[in-house]
C-alpha positions as CSV (number, residue, x, y, z in Angstrom):
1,X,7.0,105.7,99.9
2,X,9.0,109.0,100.6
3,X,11.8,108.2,102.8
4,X,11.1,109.0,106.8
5,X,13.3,112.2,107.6
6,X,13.0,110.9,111.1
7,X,15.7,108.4,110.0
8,X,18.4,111.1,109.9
9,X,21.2,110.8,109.3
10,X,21.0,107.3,108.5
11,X,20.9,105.3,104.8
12,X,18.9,103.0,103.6
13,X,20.4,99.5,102.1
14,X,18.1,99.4,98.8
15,X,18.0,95.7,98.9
16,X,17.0,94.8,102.1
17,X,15.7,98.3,103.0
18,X,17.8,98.1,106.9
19,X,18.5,101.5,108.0
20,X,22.3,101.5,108.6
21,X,25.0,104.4,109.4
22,X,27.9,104.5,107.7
23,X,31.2,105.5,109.4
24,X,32.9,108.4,108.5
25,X,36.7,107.5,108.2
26,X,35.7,103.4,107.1
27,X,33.4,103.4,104.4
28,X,33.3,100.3,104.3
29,X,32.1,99.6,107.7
30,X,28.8,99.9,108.8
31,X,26.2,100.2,111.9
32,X,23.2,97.8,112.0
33,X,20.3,96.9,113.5
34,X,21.1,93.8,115.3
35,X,20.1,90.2,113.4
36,X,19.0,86.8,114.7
37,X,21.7,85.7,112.1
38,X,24.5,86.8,114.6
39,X,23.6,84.5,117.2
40,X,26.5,81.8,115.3
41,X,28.8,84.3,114.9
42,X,28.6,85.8,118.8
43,X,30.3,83.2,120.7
44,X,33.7,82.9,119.0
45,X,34.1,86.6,119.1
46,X,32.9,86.9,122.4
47,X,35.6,83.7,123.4
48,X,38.5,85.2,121.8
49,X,41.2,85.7,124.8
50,X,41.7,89.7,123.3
51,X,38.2,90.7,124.1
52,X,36.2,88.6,127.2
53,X,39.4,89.5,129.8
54,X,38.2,92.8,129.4
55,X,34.6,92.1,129.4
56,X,33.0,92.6,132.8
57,X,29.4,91.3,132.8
58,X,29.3,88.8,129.3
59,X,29.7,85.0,131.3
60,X,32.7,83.0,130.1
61,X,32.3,80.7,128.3
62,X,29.9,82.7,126.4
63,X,27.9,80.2,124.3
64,X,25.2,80.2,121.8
65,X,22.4,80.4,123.8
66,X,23.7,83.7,126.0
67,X,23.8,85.1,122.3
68,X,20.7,84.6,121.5
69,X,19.5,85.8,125.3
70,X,21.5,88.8,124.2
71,X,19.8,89.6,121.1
72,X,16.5,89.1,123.0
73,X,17.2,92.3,125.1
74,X,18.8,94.3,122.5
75,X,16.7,93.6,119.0
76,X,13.2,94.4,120.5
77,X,14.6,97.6,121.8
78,X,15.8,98.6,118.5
79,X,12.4,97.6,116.8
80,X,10.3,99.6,119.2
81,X,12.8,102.8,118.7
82,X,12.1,101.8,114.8
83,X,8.6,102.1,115.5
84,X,8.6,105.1,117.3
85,X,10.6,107.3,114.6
86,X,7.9,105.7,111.8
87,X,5.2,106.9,114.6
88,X,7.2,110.5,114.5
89,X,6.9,110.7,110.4
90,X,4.5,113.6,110.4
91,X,6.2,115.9,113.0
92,X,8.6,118.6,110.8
93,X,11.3,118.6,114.0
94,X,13.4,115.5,114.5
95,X,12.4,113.8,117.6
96,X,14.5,112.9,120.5
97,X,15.9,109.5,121.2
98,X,16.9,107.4,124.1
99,X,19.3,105.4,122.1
100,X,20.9,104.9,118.7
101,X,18.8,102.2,116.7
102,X,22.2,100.9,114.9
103,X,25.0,99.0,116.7
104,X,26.0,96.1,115.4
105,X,29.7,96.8,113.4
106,X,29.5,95.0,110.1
107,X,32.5,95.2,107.1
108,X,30.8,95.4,103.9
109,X,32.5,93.1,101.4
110,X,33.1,94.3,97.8
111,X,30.2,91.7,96.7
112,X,27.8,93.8,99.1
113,X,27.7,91.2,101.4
114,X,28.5,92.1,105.1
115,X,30.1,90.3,108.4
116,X,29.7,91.0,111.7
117,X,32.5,92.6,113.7
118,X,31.7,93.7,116.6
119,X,29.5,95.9,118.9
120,X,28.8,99.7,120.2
121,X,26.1,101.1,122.0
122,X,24.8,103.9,124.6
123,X,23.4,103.5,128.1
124,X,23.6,105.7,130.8
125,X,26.6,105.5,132.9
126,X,26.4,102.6,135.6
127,X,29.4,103.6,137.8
128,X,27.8,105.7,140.2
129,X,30.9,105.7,142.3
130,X,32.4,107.8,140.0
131,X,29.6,110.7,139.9
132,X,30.1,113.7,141.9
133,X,33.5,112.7,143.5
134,X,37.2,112.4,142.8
135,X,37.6,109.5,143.9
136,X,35.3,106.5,144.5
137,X,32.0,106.9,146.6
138,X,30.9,103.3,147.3
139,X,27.9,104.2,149.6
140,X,26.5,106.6,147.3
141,X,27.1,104.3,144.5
142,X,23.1,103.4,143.8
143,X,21.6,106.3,144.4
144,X,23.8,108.3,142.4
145,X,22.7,105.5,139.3
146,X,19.4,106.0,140.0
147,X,19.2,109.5,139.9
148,X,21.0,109.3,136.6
149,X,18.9,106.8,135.4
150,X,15.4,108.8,136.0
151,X,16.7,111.9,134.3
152,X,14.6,113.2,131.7
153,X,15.6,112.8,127.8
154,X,17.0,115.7,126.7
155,X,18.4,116.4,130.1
156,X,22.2,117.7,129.6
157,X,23.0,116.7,132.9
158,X,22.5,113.1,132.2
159,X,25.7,111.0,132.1
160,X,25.8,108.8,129.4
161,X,28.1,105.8,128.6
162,X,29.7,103.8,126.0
163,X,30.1,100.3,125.8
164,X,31.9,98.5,122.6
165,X,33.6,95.5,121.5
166,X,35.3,94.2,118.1
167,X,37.2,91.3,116.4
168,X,40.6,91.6,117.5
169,X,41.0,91.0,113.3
170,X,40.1,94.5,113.1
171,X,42.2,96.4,116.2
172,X,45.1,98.5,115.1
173,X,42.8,99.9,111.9
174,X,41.1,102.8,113.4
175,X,38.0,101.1,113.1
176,X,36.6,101.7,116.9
177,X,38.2,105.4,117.0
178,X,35.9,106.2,113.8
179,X,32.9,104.1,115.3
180,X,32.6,105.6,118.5
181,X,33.0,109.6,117.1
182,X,30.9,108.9,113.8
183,X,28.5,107.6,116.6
184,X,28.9,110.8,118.7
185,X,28.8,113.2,116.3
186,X,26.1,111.9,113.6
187,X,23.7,110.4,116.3
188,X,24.2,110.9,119.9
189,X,24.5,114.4,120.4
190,X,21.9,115.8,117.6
191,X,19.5,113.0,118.4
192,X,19.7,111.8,122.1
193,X,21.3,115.3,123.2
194,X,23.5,113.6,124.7
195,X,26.4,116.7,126.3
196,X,28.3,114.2,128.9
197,X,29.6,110.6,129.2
198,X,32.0,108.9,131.1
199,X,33.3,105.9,130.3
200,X,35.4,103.6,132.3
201,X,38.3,100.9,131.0
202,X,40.3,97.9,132.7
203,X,43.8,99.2,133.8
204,X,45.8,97.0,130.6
205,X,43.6,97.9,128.2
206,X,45.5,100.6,126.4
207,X,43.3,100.1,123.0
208,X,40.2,101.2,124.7
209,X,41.7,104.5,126.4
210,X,43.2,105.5,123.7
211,X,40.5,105.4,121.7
212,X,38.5,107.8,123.8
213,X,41.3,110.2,124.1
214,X,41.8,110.4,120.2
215,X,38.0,111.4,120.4
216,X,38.3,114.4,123.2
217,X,37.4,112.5,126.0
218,X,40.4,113.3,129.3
219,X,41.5,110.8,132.0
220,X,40.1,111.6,134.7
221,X,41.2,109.0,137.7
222,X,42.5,105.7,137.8
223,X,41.0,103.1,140.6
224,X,43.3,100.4,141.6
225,X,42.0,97.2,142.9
226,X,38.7,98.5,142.0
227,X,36.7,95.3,141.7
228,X,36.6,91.7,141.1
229,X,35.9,90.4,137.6
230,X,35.7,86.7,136.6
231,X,37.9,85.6,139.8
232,X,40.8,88.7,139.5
233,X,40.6,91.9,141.0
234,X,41.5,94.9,138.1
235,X,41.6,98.4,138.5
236,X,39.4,101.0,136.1
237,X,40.7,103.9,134.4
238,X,37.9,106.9,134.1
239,X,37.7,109.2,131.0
240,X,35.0,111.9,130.7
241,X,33.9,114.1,127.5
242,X,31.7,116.8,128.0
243,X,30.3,119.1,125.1
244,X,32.4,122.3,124.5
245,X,35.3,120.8,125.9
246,X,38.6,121.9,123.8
């Protein structure tokens, strides 16, 4: 069958025939579809003391079954937008989407075999606080979400977010710098048109923020004492990237 241009710009593993994207700066490391096999592999990473303290909503413990529960929201989504580009085969233009269909972080091993690292995604930004203020607007909080939320596809005035995790194994190689711009660049603004996201990280967690900055994205405010999470109250840093930005 001729390949689906739809699928653009990503490979095609021509074993298993899984659509993947390949980052740009880590050959060797991969975006998936997510996989029922991951459920084993979830809880340990999702455990390990360097990533669920900065992990708002994942529970803790986080145990087999919240994996699988996990991959029960996130694999059908991924199927249907699977679908929906095989649907789109005919049409010449590339259609837009409301999120990538990769996201699981896999290192491919030198015998072709992969393992699961970690985790990156897009949603649309869930700190309405944040929107339209310099500072933090509580009482307009949900309808600020919601007005975000029923924007159109293709809108540029959506605000769009990034959420991502990965095996502490891994920090300190570049790995999430290169995942979250290959992601940008090769999928979310040519195929979700996405032109703004803010993204928000725990006060301490100097990996995260500087892994936005290295991909053009400012620091916009910092909110002490911002909220409660798992029984402490932490503080947010804000960073924002909008398209044409120097």
């Amino acid at each position: 069958m001729v390949p689906n241009h739809q699928l653009h710009p990503l490979e095609i593993n021509p074993t298993t025939a899984e659509p993947f994207l390949r980052l740009r700066n880590h050959p060797n490391i991969i975006l998936t579809p997510p996989r029922y096999e991951d459920v084993p592999h979830e809880p340990a990473l999702m455990n390990h003391e360097k990533v669920h303290v900065w992990l708002e909503h994942p529970p803790y413990p986080y145990t087999l079954e919240h994996a699988k529960q996990w991959l029960d929201t996130i694999k059908p989504s991924s199927d249907a937008l699977f679908a929906e580009l095989e649907a789109a085969r005919d049409q010449e233009a590339l259609i837009l989407t409301h999120q990538c269909p990769v996201r699981c972080i896999r290192e491919v091993k030198e015998d072709g075999t992969d393992v699961f690292i970690g985790d990156i995604g897009f949603t649309r930004f869930p700190n309405g606080e944040f929107i339209g203020t310099d500072g933090v607007d509580w009482e307009n909080k949900e309808r600020n979400v919601k007005e975000n939320e029923q924007r159109q596809l293709g809108d540029p005035e959506i605000i769009w977010s990034i959420g991502d995790l990965l095996a502490p194994s891994h920090h300190g190689q570049g790995i999430m710098t290169d995942a979250v711009g290959t992601l940008m660049h090769e999928w979310a603004i040519p195929r979700m048109g996405v032109r703004h996201i803010m993204v928000s990280a725990c006060i301490g967690n100097e990996g995260s923020v500087k892994v936005f900055l290295k991909n053009g994205f400012k620091l916009i405010r910092t909110s002490e004492d911002h909220h409660e999470v798992k029984g402490k109250r932490v503080g947010l840093h804000v960073l924002e990237w909008r398209a044409g930005d120097a």
